[in-house]
N, C-alpha and C positions, 0 to 999 in steps of 0.2 A: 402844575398846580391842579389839584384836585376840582370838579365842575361838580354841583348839584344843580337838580331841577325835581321839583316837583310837582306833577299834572293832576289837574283834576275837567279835564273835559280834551276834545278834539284840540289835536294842535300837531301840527310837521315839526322837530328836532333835527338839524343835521350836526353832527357830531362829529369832533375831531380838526383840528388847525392843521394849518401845512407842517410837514415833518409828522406828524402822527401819524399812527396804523393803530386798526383794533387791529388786535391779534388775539381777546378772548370775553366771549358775549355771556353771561349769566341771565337767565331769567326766570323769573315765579312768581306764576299766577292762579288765583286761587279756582276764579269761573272765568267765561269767557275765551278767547281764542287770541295765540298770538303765530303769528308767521314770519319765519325766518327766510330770507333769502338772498342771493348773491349777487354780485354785479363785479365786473373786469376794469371799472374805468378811474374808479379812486379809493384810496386805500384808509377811506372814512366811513360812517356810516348814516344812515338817516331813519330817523324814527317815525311813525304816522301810528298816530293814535285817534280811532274814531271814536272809544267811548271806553266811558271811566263810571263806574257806579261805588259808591264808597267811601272810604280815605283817598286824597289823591297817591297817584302810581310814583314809586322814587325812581328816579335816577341818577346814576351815579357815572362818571367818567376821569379816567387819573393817566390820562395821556396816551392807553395800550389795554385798558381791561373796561369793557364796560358793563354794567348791572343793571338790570331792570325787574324792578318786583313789588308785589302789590301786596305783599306777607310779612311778616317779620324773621322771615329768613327763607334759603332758598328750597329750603327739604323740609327739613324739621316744624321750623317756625309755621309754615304753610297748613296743617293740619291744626296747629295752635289755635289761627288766625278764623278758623270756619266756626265757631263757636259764639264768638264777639259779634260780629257783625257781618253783612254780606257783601261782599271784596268783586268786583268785576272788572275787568276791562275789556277791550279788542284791542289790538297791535299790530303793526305791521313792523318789520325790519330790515332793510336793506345793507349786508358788510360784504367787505372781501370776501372772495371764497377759499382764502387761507385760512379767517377765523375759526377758534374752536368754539363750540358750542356746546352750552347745557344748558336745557330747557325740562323746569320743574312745574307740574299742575297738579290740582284737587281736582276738580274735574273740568276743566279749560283743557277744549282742543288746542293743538298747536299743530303745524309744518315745523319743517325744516328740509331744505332745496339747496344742493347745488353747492353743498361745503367739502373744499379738501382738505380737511383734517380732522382731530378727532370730533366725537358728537356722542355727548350722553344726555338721554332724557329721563323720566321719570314721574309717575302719576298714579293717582292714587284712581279716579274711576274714567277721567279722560280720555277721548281717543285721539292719539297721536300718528301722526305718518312722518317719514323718512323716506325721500326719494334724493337720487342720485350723490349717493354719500360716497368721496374717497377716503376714509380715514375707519379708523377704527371707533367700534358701536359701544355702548352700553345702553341696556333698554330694559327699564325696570319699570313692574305695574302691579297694582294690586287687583283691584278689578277691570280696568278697561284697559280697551283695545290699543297694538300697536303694531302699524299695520306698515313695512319697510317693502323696500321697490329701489334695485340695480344701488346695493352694497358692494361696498370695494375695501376687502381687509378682512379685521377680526371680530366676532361680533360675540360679546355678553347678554345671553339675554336671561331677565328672571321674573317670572310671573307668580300671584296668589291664585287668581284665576280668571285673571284678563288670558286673551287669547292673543298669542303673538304671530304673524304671516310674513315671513319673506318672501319674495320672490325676484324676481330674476337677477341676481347675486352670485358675485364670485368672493366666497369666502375662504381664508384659511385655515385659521382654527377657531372654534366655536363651544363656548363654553355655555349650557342651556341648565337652570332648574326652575322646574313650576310643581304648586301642590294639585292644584288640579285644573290650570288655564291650559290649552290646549297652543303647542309649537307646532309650524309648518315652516319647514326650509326648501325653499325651489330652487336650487342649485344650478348655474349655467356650467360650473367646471367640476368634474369629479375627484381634482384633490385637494380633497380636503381634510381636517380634523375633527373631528366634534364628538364631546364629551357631554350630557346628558343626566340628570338625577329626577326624578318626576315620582307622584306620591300617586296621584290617579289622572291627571294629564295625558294626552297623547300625543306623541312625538311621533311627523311623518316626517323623511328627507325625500326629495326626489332631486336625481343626477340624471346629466345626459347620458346617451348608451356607451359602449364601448370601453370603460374603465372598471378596475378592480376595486376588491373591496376586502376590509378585515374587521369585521364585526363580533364583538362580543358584550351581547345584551343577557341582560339576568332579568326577569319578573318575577314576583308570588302569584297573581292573579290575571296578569294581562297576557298578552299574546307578542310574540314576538315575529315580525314576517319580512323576507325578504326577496324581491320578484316573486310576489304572489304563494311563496312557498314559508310556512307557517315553521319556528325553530323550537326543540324541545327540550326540555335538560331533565331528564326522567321522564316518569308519566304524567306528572302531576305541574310542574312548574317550566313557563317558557325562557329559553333562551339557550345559550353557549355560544359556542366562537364556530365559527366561519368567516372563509377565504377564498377568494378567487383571483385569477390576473393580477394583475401587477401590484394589488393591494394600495393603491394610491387614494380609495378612501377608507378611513379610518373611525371608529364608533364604537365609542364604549358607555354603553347604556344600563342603567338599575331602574326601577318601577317598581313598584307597589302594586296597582291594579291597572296604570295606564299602558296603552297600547308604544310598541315601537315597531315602527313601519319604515321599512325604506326601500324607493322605489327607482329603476333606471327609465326613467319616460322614451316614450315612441319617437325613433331617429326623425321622424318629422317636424313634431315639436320643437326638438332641439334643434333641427337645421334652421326653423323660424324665430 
């Protein structure tokens, strides 16, 4: 049977009867901060909400899926909702770390810690983090920041001109577009895939040493470089394909005027 709740001030929710698992958390919020995190020891969840400004926060739970949103919907609706009136909360959230996750804001920080499975966020000027994620990403921004740390999998990411930073991440394949927010990939394994479209964004990768590469970047106006050594397709326009070793990373890049830079970092770094 379906459970509502709806809050309007500080109050602890634990969520979920014996025989229940969340197995998938929705949230959105419009200001404010909510934080996602994990725990090993029950396959329920707990909610702690210190503050609610607005309409009270809904919640919803149907035995396996739980929702929390302070919008009238969790993408869309949320852009609708900043016009009406001013929507805030703070959250915290304690699930499995099997849950999947998507976490929606207007500009509400949010976490997310310590989920194995997938995780898509999404915000319109908020800045979001992502640490110790095993599952696959999707990470979309319009103007603010989304700033990920020790991904494990495939990651989507697509910016207006929030600036996106991964670091220390073992990714597979990697599908990147921004108009003009600026990508950084910090790569701990160098095979990878990633594919790239950027309008005046700059896309850098950096890989530990010793692995190949097959690179084929096109620009109008930006520069194309790789270990420091700048790529040219005529006189006029940077890019073409290059190869070395075992080709085990993989890059196919277009720009308009943003830069595409990819770099094999100092065998020291990468030994730490």
């Amino acid at each position: 049977m379906a459970q509502h709740w709806e809050i309007d001030g500080p109050k602890v929710l634990d969520i979920g009867d014996d025989g229940e698992t969340v197995s998938r958390v929705k949230i959105g919020l419009i200001d404010g901060r909510a934080d996602v995190v994990t725990h090993d020891d029950s396959p329920t969840a707990r909610l702690e909400v210190t503050d609610v400004q607005g309409p009270p926060l809904k919640v919803t739970w149907d035995g396996s899926r739980l929702k929390v949103s302070h919008g009238d919907g969790l993408v869309g609706g949320l852009l609708g909702s900043i016009k009406r009136e001013r929507r805030s909360a703070r959250i915290s959230l304690s699930v499995p770390a099997s849950v999947a996750v998507t976490l929606s804001t207007v500009s509400a920080e949010g976490l997310v810690n310590g989920v194995r499975n997938n995780v898509e966020v999404n915000t319109v000027s908020g800045t979001l983090t992502l640490d110790d994620i095993g599952g696959d990403v999707k990470a979309s921004t319009v103007g603010g920041d989304i700033e990920c740390h020790a991904l494990s999998g495939d990651l989507i990411g697509n910016s207006v001109s929030g600036a996106l930073t991964v670091e220390a991440s073992r990714l597979d394949i990697v599908k990147l577009n921004t108009v003009s927010g600026d990508i950084v990939l910090d790569l701990t394994h160098a095979v990878s895939r990633i594919s790239s479209n950027s309008v005046a964004g700059d896309i850098t990768v950096r890989v530990p040493p010793g692995g190949g590469y097959d690179v084929t970047a096109h620009t109008a106006a930006g520069q194309v470089v790789i270990d420091g050594k700048r790529m040219m397709l005529g006189l006029r326009h940077g890019g073409g394909t290059l190869t070395a070793g075992d080709r085990s990373l993989v890059v196919r890049a277009t720009s308009v005027s943003g830069n595409v830079v990819i770099l094999h970092t100092a065998a020291e770094r990468a030994a730490g």
